[in-house]
DSSP file (Angstrom, degrees, kcal/mol; ACC not computed):
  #  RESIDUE AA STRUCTURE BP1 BP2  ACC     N-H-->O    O-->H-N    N-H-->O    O-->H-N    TCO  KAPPA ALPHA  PHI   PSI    X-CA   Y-CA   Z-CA
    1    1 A X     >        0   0    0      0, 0.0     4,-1.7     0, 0.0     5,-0.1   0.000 360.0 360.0 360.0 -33.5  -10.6   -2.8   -7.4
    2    2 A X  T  4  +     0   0    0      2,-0.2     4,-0.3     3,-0.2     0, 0.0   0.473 360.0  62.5 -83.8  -0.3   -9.6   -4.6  -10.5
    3    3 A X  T >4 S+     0   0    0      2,-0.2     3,-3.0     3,-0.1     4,-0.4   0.975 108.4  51.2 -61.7 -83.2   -6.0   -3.5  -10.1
    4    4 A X  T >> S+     0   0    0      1,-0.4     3,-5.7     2,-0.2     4,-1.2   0.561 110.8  42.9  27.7 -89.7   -6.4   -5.6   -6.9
    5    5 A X  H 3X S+     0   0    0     -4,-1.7     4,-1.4     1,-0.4    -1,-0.4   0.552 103.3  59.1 -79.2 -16.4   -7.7   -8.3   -8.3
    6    6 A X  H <> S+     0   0    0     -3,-3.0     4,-0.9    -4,-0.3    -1,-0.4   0.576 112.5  46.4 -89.4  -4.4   -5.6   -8.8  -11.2
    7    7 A X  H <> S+     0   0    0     -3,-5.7     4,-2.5    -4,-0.4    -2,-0.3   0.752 101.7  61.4-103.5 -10.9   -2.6   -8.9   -8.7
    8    8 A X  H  X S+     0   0    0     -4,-1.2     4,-4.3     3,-0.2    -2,-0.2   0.928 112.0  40.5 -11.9 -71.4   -4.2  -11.2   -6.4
    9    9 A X  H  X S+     0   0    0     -4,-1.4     4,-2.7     2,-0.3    -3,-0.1   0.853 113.6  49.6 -50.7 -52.5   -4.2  -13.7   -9.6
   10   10 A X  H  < S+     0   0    0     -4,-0.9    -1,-0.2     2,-0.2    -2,-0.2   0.890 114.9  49.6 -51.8 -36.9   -0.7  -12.8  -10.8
   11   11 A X  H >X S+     0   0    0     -4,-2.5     4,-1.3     1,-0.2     3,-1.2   0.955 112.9  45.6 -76.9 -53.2   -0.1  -13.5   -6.8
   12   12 A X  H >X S+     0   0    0     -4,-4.3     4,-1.8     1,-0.3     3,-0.5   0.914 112.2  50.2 -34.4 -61.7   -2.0  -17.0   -7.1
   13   13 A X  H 3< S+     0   0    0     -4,-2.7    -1,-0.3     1,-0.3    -2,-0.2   0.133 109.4  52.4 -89.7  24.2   -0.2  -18.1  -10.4
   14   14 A X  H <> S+     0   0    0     -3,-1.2     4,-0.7    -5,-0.1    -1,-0.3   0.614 109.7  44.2 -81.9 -38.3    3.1  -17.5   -9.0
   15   15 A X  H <X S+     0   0    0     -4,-1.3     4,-2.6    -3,-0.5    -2,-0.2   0.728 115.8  53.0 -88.2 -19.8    2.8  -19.4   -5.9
   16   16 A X  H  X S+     0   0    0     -4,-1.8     4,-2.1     2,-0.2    -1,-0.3   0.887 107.5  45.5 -70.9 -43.9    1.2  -22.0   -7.8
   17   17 A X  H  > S+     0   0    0     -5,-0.2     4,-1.2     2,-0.2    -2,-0.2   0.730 113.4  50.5 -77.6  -9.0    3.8  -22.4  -10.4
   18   18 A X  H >< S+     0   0    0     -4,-0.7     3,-2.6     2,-0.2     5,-0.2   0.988 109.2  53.6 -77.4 -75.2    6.4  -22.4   -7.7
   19   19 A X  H >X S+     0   0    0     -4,-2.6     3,-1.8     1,-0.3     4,-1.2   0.713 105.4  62.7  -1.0 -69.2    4.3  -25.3   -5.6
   20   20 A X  H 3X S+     0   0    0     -4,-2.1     4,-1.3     1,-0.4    -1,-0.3   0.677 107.3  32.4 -63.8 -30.0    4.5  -27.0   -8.7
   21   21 A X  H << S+     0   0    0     -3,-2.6    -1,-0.4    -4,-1.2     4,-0.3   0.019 104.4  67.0-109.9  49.9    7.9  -27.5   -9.0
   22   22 A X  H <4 S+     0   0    0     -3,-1.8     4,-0.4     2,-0.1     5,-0.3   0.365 112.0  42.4-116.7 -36.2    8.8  -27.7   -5.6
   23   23 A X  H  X S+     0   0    0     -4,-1.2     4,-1.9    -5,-0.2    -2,-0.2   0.796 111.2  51.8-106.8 -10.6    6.7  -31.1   -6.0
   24   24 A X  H  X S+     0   0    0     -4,-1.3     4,-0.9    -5,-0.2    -3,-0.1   0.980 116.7  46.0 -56.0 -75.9    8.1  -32.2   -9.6
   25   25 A X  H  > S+     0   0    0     -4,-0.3     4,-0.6     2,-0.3    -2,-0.2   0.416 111.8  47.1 -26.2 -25.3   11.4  -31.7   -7.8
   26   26 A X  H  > S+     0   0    0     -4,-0.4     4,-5.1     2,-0.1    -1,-0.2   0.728 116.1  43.8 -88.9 -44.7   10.3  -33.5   -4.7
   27   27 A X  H  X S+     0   0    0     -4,-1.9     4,-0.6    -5,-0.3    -2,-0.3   0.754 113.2  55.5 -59.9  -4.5    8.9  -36.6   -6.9
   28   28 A X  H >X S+     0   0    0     -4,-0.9     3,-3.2     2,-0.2     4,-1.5   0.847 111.5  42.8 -92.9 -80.4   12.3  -36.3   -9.2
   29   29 A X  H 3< S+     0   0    0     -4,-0.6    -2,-0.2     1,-0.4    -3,-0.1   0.762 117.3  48.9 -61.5 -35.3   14.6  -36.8   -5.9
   30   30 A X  H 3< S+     0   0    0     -4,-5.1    -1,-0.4     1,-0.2    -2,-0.2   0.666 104.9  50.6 -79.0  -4.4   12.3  -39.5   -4.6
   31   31 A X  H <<        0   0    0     -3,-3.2    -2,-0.2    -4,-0.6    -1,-0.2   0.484 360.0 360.0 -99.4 -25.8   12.0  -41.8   -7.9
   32   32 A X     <        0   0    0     -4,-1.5    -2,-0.2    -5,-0.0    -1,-0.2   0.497 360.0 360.0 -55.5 360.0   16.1  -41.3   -7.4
């Protein structure tokens, strides 16, 4: 179970860091 859950997390902080610059990237093109 803690194999699991430690890709769960990896799975979480991927999609998060992705998010994040999907919205840096939105706010860059819109302050253009």
């Amino acid at each position: 179970m803690e194999d699991v859950t430690s890709h769960v997390v990896v799975y979480y902080l991927i999609h998060a860091f992705k998010n994040e610059c999907i919205s840096k990237q939105l706010l860059l093109m819109l302050n253009i």
